[in-house]
C-alpha positions in Angstrom: 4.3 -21.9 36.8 6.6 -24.5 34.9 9.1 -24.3 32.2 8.3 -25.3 28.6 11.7 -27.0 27.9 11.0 -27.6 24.4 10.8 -24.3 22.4 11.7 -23.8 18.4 12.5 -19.8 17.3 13.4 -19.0 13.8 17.4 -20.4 14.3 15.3 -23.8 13.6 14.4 -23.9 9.4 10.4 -25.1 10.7 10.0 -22.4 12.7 8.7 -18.7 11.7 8.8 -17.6 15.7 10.4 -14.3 17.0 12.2 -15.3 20.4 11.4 -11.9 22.0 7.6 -12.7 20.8 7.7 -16.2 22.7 9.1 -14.9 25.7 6.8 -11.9 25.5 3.9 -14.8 25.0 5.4 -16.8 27.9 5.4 -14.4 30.4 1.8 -13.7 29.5 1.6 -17.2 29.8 2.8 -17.1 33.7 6.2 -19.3 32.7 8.9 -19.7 35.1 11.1 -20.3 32.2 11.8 -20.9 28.7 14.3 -23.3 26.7 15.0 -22.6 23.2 16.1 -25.8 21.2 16.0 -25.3 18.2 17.1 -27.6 15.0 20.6 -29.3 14.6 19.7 -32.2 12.7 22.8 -33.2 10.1 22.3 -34.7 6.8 18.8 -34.7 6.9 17.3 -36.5 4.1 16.1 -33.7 1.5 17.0 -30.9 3.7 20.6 -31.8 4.5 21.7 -28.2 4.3 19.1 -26.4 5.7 18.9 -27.5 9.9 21.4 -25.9 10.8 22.5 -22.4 12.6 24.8 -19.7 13.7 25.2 -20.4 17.0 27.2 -17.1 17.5 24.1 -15.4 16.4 21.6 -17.5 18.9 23.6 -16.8 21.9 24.2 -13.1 21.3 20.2 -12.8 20.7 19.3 -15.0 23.7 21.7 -13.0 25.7 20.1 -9.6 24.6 16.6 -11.0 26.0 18.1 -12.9 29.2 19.2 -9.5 30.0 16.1 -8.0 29.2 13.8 -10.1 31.0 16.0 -11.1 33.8 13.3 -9.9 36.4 10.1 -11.3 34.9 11.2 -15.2 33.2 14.2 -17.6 33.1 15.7 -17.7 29.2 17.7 -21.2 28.7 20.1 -22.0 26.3 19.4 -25.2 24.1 19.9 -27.4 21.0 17.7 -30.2 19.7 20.3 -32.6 18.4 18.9 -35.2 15.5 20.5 -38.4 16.5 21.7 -40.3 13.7 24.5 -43.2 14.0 26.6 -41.4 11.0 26.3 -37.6 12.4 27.8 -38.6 15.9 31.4 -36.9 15.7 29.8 -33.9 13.3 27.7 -32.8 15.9 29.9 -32.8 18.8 32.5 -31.0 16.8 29.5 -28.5 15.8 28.5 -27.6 19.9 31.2 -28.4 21.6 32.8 -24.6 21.9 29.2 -23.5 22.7 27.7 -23.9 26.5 23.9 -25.0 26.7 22.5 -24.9 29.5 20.5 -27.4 27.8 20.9 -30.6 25.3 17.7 -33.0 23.8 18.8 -36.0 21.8 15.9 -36.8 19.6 15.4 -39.5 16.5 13.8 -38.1 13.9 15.1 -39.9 10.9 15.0 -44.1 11.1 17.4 -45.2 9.0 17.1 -42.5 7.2 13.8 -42.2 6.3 11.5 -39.6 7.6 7.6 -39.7 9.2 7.1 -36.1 9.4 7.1 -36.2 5.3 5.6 -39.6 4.9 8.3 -41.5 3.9 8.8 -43.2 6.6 5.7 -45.5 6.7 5.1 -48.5 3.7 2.4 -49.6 2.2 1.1 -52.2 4.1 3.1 -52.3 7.1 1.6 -53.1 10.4 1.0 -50.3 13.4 3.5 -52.7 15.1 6.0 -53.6 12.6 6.4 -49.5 12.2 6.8 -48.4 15.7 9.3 -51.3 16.3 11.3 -50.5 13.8 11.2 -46.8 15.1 11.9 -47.8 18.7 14.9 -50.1 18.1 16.1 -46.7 16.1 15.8 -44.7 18.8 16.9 -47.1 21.7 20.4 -47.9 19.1 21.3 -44.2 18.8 21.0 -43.8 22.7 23.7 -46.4 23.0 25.6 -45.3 20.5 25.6 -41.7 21.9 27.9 -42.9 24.9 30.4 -40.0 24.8 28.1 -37.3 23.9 26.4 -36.2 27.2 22.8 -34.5 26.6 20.0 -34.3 29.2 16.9 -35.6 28.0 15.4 -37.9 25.0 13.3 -36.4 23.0 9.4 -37.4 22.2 9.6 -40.9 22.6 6.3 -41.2 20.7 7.7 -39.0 18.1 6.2 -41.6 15.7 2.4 -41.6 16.4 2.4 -37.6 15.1 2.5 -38.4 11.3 1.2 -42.2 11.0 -2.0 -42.9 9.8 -3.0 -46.0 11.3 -6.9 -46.3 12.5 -5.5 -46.1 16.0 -2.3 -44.4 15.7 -1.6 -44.0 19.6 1.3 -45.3 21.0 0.6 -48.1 23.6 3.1 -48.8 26.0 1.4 -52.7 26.3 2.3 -52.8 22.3 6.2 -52.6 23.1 6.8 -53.2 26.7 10.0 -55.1 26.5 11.4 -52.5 24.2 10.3 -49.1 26.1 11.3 -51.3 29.3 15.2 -51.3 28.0 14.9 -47.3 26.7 13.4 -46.3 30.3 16.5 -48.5 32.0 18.8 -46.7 29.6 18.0 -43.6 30.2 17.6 -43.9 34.1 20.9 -45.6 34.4 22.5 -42.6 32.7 20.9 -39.7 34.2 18.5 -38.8 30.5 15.0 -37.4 31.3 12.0 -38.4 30.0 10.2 -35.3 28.2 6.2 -35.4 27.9 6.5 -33.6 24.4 2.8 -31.9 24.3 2.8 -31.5 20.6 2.4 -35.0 20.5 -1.0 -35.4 22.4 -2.6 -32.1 20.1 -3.7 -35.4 17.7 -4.4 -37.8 20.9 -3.5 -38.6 24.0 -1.0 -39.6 26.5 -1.2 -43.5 27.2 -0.6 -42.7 31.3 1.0 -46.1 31.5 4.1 -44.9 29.9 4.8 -42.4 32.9 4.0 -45.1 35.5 6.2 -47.3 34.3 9.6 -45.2 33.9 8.3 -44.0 37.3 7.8 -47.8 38.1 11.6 -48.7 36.8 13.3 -46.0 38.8 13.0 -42.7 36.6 12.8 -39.6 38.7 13.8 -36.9 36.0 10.7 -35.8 33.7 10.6 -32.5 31.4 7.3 -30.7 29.9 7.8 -29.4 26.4 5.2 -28.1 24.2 7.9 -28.4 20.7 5.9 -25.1 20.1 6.8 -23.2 16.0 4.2 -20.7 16.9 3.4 -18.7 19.6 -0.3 -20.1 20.1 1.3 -23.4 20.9 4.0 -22.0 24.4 2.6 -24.1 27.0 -0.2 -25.7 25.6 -1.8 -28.0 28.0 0.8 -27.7 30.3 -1.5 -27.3 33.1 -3.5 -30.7 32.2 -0.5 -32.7 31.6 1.6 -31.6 34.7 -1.6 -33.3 36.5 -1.4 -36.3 34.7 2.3 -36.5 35.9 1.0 -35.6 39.4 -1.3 -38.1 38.8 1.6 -40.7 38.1 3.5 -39.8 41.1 6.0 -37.3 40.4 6.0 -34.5 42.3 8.3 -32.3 40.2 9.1 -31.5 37.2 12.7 -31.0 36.1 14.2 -28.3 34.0 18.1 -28.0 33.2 20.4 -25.0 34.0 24.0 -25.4 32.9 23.2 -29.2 32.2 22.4 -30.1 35.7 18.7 -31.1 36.8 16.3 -28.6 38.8 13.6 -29.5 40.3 10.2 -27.5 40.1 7.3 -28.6 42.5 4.1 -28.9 40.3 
């Protein structure tokens, strides 16, 4: 029963979770599979030393447990790259010798400036004027990542976790020209569209987001839960693999050796 394709172990700076205790949990859990992606995000403001890893270390430990647990649940290999126009060339030189089975390109700094630690939002700045700011971030680095093939974008509505608007949910019929040319994007170059369940903890999915990549031509969709913690593997996979049943997939997609799978929900 599904793959959580978004999965953070202590290689990420965030994350106090034991790998062998997450696969343990996600077998519990009835997972098919399990991706770990944790943290390369360079020159992070504040924390510019600190998301990084030793990747020789992460594959030798992922190893141990693919071998491990090779009869009971599917391990995967992954990175969660921070897209930032400057770090472009630094992270390719950092993965490149490494094979993932798996790549997320996800913006988590706009222009610099960061939402999870509040510094992203101003006084007085408009819902609107914030997430468009956020979106044309997120829809530049996509085009600017041309020669730097990963497989799906992360959390589009990255941005709602952390604001504190009276209605912080993000509304596709706020931005639908924008979301429009990141859904054409991302279809046009093979990127799937993850439903990041960490995100939907605070409130929901707007359904009409999934419709409409569905609606433009998007057939490759990932369920991650961006889980730190063991209580959080999976969480609501089960009611947000109907919603995208619901929307008119059929499947969802995981990635082995960077190449889509399909997994009937």
């Amino acid at each position: 029963m599904f793959y959580d394709m978004h999965v953070h172990s202590k290689f990420s700076t965030d994350s106090s979770l034991d790998m062998e205790e997450a696969v343990v949990k996600a077998i519990n859990l009835g997972l098919t599979g399990i991706a770990f992606t944790d943290h390369l995000d360079i020159d992070f403001t504040d924390y510019e030393d600190e998301f990084y890893y030793d990747f020789n270390e992460y594959f030798l430990l992922l190893n141990t447990l693919k071998d491990k647990y090779s009869s009971k649940i599917k391990i995967i290999s992954a990175v969660e790259i921070g897209m930032q126009p400057h770090v472009i060339q630094d992270t390719y030189n950092m993965i490149k010798n490494y094979k993932f089975d798996y790549i997320i390109g996800s913006t988590h700094l706009i222009n610099k400036r960061d939402p999870y630690c509040g510094k992203y939002f101003r006084t007085g700045e408009s819902k609107l004027d914030s997430y468009t700011e956020y979106l044309v971030e997120v829809y530049n680095n996509l085009k600017l990542y041309t020669d730097f093939k990963f497989n799906t974008m992360g959390h589009l509505d990255y941005i709602e976790r952390y604001a504190n608007f009276d209605d912080s949910m993000f509304y596709y019929s706020d931005f639908p020209a924008l979301v429009d040319e990141i859904f054409k994007y991302i279809i046009t170059k093979g990127i799937s569209f993850e439903i990041n369940t960490s995100t939907y903890l605070k409130q929901p999915l707007d359904t009409t987001l999934i419709k409409r990549y569905k609606e433009l031509g998007g057939e490759l969709i990932t369920l991650g839960s961006d889980a730190h913690s063991p209580d959080r593997i999976a969480c609501n996979f089960k009611i947000y693999a109907d919603i995208i049943k619901n929307c008119g997939f059929n499947y969802i997609n995981y990635f082995i050796n960077g190449n889509p799978q399909a997994e009937k929900i």
